[in-house]
N, C-alpha and C positions, 0 to 999 in steps of 0.2 A: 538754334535751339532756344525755345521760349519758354519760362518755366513760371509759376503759378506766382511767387515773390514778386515777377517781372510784370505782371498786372498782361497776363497773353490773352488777346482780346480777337476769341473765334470769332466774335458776334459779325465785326463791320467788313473782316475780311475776306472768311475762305467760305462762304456763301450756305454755313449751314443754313436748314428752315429754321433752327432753335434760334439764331441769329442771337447768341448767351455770352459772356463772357469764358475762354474757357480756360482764364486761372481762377483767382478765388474769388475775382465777383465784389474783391471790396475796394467801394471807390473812396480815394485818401481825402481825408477832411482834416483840416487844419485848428487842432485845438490848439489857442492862445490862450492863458490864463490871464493876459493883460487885455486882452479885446474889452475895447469902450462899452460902456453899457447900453449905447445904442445900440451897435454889432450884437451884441449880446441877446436885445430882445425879438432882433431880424430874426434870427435862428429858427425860432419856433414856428413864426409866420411863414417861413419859406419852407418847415418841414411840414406845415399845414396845406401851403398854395400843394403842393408835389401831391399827396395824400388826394388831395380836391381831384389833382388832375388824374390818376392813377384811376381814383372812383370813377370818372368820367370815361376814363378808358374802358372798364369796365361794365359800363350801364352801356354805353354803344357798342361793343364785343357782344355783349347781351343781345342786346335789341337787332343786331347784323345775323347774329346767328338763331333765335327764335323765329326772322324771315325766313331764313334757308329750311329749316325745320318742314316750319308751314309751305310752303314750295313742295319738298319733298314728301310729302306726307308721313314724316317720321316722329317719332317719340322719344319724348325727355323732357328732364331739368334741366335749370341752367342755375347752378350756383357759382354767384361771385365775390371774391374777394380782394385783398391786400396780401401779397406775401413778398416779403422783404421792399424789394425795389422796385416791383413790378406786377401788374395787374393780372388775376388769375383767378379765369372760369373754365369752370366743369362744368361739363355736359354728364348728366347723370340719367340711372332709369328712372321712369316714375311709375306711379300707380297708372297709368296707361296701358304703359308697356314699355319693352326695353329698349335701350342705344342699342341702334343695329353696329354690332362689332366690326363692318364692312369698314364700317365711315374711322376705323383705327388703322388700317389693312397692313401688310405686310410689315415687319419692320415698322408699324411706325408712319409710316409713307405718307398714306390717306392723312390721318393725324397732321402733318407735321404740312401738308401742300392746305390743309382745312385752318392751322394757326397763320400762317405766312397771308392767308386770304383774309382771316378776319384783320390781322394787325393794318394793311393794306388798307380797309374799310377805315379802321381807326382813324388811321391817320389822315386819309382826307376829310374825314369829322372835324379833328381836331386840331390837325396842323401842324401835330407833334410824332415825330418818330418812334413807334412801340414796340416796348419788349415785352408786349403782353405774353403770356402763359396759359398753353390750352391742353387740356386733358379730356378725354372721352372714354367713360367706362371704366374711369379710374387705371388706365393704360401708363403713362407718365408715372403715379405714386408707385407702382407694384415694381415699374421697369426701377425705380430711386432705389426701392427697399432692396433688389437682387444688389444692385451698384455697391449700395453700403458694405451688404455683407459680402461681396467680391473683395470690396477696395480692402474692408477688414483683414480679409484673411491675406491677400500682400503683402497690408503693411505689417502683419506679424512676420513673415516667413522675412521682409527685407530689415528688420529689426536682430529676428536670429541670426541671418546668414551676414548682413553686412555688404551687402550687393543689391545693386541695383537689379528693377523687376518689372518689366514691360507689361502692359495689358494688352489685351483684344483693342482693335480700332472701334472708335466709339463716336457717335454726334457731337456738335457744342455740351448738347443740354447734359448728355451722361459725362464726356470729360468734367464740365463743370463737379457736379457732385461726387467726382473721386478726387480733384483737386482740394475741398473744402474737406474731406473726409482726410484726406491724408496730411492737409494742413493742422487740421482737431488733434489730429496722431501725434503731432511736432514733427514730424517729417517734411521732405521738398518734393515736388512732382514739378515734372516738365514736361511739354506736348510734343512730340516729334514727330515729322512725315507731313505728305498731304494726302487730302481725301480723297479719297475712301478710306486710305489708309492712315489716315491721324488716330494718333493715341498715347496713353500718357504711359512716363517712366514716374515709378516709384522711385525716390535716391533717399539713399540713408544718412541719417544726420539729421539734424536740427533747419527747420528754412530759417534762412537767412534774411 
């Protein structure tokens, strides 16, 4: 049993596409309040070089997938960002015409075999292992917002009742944001089973 405290790490092992961390995704950084003021001024530089490279995952995720685009003779934007830890483009409609819904398909599927190809491109770009982030027709934000208010209304019924509360078997990327959501709550979630069938327990109390 791996639970969200425990730092459960879907990403590298049970082969989701989201390939995400699936406790809470925060990696432990060690504040010293005696760190030299050399140490001191690294910090920003290295949260700089990360950002640099995050960008750069980015503008090649971009450039990989307005190929494909032009290939297939399809239609869209491609907006890119920074969110959190990791590099994140949307493929959006445009004044053309719109993302054919095909290319999200089932579940997520298309989506999710379309991210695992671009992060693959990245990475022989760049060198670097990614956990870029891809969403198409805003598929990924709409699947977040249902998650939140799921995970919401558990963590109130396991707050009343005082018992633990199973979900529906879920991907990396969805465990992840009921883990972070039930975290927010002060509650503890833990991931049990394998896939297909991974998915998170709500437990009551305080995480530890």
């Amino acid at each position: 049993m791996d639970g969200a405290g425990a730092g459960d790490d879907d990403g590298d092992g049970d082969g989701d596409p989201e390939g995400d961390d699936d406790a809470d995704g925060v990696e432990s950084e060690e504040d010293d309040d005696d760190t030299a003021d050399g140490a001191a001024q690294a910090k920003p530089a290295g949260r700089s070089a990360r950002m640099d490279l995050l960008e750069r995952e980015g503008e090649v995720a971009a450039d990989f997938l307005e190929t494909l685009l032009d290939i297939a003779d399809l239609d869209g934007d491609l907006d890119v960002d920074v969110d959190g830890d990791r590099a994140s483009v949307s493929l959006v409609d445009s004044d053309e015409g719109r993302v054919p819904r095909r290319l999200v398909g089932p579940g997520g599927k298309v989506l999710d075999a379309l991210q695992e190809l671009t992060r693959l491109a990245v990475q022989a770009e760049t060198g670097e292992r990614s956990r870029l982030m891809l969403d198409i027709a805003g598929h990924r934000a709409e699947r977040r917002a249902a998650l939140v208010a799921e995970a919401r209304t558990v963590i109130a019924s396991v707050k009343q009742s005082g018992q633990s509360q199973a979900m529906d078997p879920m991907t990396a990327f969805e465990r992840k944001v009921v883990h972070d959501e039930v975290l927010a709550a002060g509650l503890a979630s833990e991931s049990e089973g394998a896939d297909p069938h991974r998915h998170v327990v709500v437990l009551p109390g305080a995480n530890a």
